[in-house]
N, C-alpha and C positions, 0 to 999 in steps of 0.2 A: 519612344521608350515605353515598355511595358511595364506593370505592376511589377512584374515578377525581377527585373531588370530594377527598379528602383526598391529593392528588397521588402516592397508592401508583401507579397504574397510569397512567401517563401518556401510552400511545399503544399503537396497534396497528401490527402490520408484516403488510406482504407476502413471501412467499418467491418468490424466481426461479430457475429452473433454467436457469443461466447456460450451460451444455453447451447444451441445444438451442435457445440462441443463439449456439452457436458458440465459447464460448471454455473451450478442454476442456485450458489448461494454469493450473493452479493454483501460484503460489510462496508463498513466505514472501523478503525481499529486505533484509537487514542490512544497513545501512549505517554506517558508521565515519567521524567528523567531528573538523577535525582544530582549529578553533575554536572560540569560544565566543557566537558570535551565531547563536544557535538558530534564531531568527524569521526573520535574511535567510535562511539556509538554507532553514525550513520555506517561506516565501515562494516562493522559487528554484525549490523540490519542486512547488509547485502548476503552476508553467507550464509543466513536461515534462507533454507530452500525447503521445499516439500513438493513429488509431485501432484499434487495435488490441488496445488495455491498457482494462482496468478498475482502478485502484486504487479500494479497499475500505476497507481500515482503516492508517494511520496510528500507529504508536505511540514515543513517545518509551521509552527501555529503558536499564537499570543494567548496567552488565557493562563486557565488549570494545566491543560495539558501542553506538553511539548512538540510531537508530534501525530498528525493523519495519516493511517496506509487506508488506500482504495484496495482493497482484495476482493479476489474471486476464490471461490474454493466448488470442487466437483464435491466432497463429501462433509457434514459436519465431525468426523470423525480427525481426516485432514487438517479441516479449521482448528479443532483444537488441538491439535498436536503443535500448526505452528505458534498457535498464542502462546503455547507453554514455551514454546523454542526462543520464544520475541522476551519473554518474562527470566529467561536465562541470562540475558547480553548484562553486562555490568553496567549497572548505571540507570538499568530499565524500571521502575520502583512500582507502576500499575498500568494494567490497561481497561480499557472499558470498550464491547464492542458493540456496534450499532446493526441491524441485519437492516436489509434495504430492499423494500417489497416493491417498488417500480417507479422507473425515473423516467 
């Protein structure tokens, strides 16, 4: 029986080098909610699109804030257009973004 067969390893990934497609600003983007319908919220979060933005990873988070997006953005122009977009959803009350110089 293999790993893969015993569900340890359950997939392979590709790496993309997202810069030499262009989007060479990396955040972290906190957001603070000020209700407790998570799902219309999370819902809300998927229909801002811009193309411009990459969102990556999603996470709900304990603290101040509610929740983390991992985003990429090709322009700072883009980037803020989606924060405004993110600052629109009902329920969204602040954000705070982090830019991210190399991981």
């Amino acid at each position: 029986m293999t790993l893969e067969d015993e569900g340890i390893i359950s997939g392979y990934t590709t790496e993309i080098n997202y810069n030499l497609l262009g989007y060479h600003i990396h955040v972290l983007i906190y957001l603070k909610l000020n209700n407790t319908t998570y799902q219309k919220t999370m819902d809300a979060l998927e229909k801002v699109k811009d193309p411009d933005i990459i969102k990556y990873s999603c996470y709900r988070i304990s603290g101040e804030w509610c929740l983390l997006l991992k985003v990429m953005s090709k322009t700072q122009e883009g980037l803020t257009k989606y924060i405004d977009q993110l600052l629109e959803i009902d329920g969204v009350t602040a954000s705070n973004t982090v830019f991210l110089f190399k991981s």
